[in-house]
C-alpha positions in Angstrom: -40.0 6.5 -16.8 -43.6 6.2 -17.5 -46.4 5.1 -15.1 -49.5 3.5 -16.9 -52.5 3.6 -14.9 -55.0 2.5 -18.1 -54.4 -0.5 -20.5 -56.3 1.1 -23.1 -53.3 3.7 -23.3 -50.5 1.2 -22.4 -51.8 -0.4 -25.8 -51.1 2.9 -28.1 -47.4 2.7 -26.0 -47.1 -0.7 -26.7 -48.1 0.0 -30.6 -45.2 2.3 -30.9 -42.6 0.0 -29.5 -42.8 -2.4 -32.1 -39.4 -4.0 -33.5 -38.0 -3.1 -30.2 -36.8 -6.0 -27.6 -38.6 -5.7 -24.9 -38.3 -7.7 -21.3 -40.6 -7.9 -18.8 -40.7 -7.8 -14.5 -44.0 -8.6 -13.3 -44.4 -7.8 -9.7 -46.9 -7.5 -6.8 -44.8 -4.5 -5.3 -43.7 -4.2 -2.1 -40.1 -4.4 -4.1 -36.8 -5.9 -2.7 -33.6 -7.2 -3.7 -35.1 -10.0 -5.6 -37.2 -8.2 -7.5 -34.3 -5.5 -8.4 -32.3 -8.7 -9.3 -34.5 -9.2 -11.9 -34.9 -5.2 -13.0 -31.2 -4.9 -13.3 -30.8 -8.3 -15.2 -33.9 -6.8 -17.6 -32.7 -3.5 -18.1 -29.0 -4.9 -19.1 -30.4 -7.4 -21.5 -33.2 -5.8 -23.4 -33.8 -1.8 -25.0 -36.7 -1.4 -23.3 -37.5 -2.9 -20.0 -41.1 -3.2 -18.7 -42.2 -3.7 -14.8 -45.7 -3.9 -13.9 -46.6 -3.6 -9.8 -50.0 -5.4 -9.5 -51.3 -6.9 -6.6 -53.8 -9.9 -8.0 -56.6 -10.6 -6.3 -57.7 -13.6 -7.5 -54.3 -15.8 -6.4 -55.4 -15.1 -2.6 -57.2 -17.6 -1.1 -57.4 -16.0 2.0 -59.1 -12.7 2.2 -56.8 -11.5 5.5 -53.3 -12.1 3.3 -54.7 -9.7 0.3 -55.7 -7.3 2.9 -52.0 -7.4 4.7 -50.4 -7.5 1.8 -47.9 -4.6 1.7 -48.3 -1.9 -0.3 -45.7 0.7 -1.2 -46.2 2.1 -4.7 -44.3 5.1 -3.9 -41.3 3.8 -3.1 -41.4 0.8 -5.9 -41.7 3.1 -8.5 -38.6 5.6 -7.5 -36.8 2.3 -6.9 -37.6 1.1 -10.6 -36.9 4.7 -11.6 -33.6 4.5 -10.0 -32.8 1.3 -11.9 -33.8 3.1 -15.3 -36.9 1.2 -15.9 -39.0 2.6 -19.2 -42.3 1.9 -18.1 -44.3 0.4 -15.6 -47.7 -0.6 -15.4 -49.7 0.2 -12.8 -53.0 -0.8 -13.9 -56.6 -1.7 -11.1 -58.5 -4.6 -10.6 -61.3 -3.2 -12.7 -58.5 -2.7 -15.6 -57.5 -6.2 -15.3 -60.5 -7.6 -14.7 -63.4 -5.7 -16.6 -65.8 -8.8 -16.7 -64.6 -10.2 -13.4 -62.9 -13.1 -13.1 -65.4 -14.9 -15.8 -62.2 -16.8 -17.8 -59.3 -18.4 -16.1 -56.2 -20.8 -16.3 -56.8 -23.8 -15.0 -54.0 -26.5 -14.4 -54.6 -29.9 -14.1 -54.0 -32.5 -11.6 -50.2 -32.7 -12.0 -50.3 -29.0 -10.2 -52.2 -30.2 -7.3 -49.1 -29.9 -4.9 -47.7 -27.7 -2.9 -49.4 -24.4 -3.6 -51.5 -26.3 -5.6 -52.9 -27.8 -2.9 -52.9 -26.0 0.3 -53.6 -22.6 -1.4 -56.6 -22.9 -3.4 -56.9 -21.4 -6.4 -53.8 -19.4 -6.0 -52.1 -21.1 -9.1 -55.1 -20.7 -11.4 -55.0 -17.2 -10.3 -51.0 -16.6 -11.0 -51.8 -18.3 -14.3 -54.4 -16.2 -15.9 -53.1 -12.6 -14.7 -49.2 -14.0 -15.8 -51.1 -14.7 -19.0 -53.2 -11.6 -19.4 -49.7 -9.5 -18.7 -47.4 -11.5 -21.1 -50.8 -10.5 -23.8 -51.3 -6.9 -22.6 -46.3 -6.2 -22.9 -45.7 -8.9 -25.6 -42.2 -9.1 -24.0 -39.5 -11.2 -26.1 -38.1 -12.4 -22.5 -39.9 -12.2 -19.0 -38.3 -12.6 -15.4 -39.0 -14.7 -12.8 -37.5 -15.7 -9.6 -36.7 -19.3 -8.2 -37.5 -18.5 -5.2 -41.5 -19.1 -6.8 -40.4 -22.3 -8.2 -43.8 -24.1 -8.8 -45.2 -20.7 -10.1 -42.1 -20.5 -12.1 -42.9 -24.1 -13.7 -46.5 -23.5 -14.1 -45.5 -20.3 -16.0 -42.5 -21.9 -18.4 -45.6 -24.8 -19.3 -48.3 -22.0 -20.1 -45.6 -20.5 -22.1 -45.4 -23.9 -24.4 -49.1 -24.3 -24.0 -50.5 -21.7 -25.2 -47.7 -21.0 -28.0 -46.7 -17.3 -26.0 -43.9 -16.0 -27.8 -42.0 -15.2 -25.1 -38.4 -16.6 -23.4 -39.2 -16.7 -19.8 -35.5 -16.3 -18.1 -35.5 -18.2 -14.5 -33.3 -16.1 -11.9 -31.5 -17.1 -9.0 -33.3 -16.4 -5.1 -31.7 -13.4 -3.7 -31.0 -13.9 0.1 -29.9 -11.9 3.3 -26.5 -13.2 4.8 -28.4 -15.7 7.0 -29.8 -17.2 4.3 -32.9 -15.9 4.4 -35.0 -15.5 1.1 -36.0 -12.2 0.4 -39.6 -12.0 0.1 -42.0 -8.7 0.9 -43.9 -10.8 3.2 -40.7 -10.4 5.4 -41.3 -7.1 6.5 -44.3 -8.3 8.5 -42.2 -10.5 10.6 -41.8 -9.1 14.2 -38.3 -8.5 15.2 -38.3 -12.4 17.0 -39.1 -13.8 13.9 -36.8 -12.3 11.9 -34.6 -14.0 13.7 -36.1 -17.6 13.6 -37.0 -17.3 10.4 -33.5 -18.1 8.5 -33.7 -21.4 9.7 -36.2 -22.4 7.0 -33.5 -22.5 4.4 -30.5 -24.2 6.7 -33.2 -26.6 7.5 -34.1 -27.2 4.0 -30.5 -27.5 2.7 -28.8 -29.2 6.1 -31.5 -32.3 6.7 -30.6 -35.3 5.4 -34.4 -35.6 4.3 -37.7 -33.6 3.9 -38.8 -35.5 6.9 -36.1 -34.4 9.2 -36.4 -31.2 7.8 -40.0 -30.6 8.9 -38.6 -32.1 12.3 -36.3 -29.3 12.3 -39.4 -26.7 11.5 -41.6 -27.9 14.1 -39.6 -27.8 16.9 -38.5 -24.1 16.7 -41.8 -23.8 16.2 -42.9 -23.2 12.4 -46.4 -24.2 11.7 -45.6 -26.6 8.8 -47.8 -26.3 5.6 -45.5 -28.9 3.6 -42.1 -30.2 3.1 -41.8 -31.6 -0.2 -38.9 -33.0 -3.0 -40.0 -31.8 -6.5 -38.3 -31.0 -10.0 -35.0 -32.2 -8.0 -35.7 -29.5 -5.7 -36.7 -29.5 -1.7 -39.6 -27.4 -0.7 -41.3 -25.9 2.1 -43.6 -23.6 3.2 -44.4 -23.0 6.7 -46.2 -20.2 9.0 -44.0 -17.7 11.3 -45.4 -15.4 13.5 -48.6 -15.9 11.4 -46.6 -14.7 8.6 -46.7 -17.8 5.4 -42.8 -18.0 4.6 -41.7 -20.2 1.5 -38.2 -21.3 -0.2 -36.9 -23.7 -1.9 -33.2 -25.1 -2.2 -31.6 -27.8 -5.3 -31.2 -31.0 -3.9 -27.1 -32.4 -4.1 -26.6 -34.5 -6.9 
């Protein structure tokens, strides 16, 4: 496996793996099932599969959550070793964003939900750094998880819109026994929490409605961002322990 700290040298690899099918993994690190869901479905499907670990910095609204985020490079990259990964890129802020943040995606008002709306700027952010990614690997089929639905919608329309050659291959949420969505925000959950925190997706798949389902939330005491019906989805995000959980279930037919 090879670690690429510069885009400039990435490109030259990149340059010498035309005619090859490549798929993609982009990731913030911090890896988990989920993500090695999505490795192992890469790796089986493509000759050359591609992971970058990239905490963007310009899809946090909230200066406290970038600084919590967790961050385990180490360990991601012997994981993505394990799984046989080709190369990862590992690139900085300044690599990513030599001219600052001058250029950006921008949705429209159709976005303005959800994460759209209580985190702002956190979709234009996912937008332009998916976008500068998908331009810097040239993947033939990239890998996202349901568990980021809205992201993973706003992604499959950039995709279209800006004529990316690229399949992008939607993959199912991984979850603990209890139901719980893995997530790498989970491992800052105190051991309470942990165990409250499963009820967001029982919630979300028992209620008979997204109002009885924030019910549900708010008395075991979630602090309730939104419960919403989307894309024939239900939806929710809501705060644990000061921790910002999210998940999403299909709605029955």
């Amino acid at each position: 496996m090879q670690v690429w700290r510069s885009i400039a040298e990435w490109q030259q690899r990149r340059a010498a793996l035309e005619g090859k099918a490549i798929g993609f993994v982009p990731t913030m690190g911090a890896l988990h099932r989920g993500h090695m869901s999505l490795v192992e479905r890469c790796r089986a499907e493509n000759q050359i599969a591609v992971a970058s670990i990239f905490v963007n910095p310009s899809q946090f609204n909230d200066p406290k959550d970038l600084e919590r985020y967790p961050q385990t490079l180490e360990c991601d990259l012997a994981l993505l070793e394990r799984a046989a990964v080709d190369d990862v890129l590992v690139p900085t802020s300044a690599e990513m964003y030599p001219h600052g943040y001058r250029l950006r995606v921008q949705p429209d008002e159709r976005y303005r939900v959800m994460e759209g709306l209580y985190r702002p700027g956190f979709l234009e952010g996912v937008g332009t750094v998916v976008l500068k990614l998908l331009n810097l690997v040239r993947p033939q089929r990239a890998y996202f998880g349901e568990k980021d639905f809205q992201q993973l919608q706003l992604i499959r329309d950039l995709v279209e819109e800006f004529f990316v050659q690229c399949v992008i291959v939607p993959c199912p949420t991984v979850r603990a026994e209890s139901g719980l969505a893995e997530s790498s925000r989970n491992r800052l959950l105190s051991a309470e929490a942990k165990e409250k925190a499963p009820l967001l997706f029982h919630a979300l798949s028992t209620a008979p409605s997204a109002v009885e389902a924030r019910s549900i939330l708010e008395h075991a005491g979630f602090k309730v961002d939104y419960v919403e019906e989307q894309w024939d989805r239900r939806f929710a995000a809501a705060f644990l322990d000061g921790i910002r959980l999210i998940d999403n279930v299909p709605l029955e037919p």
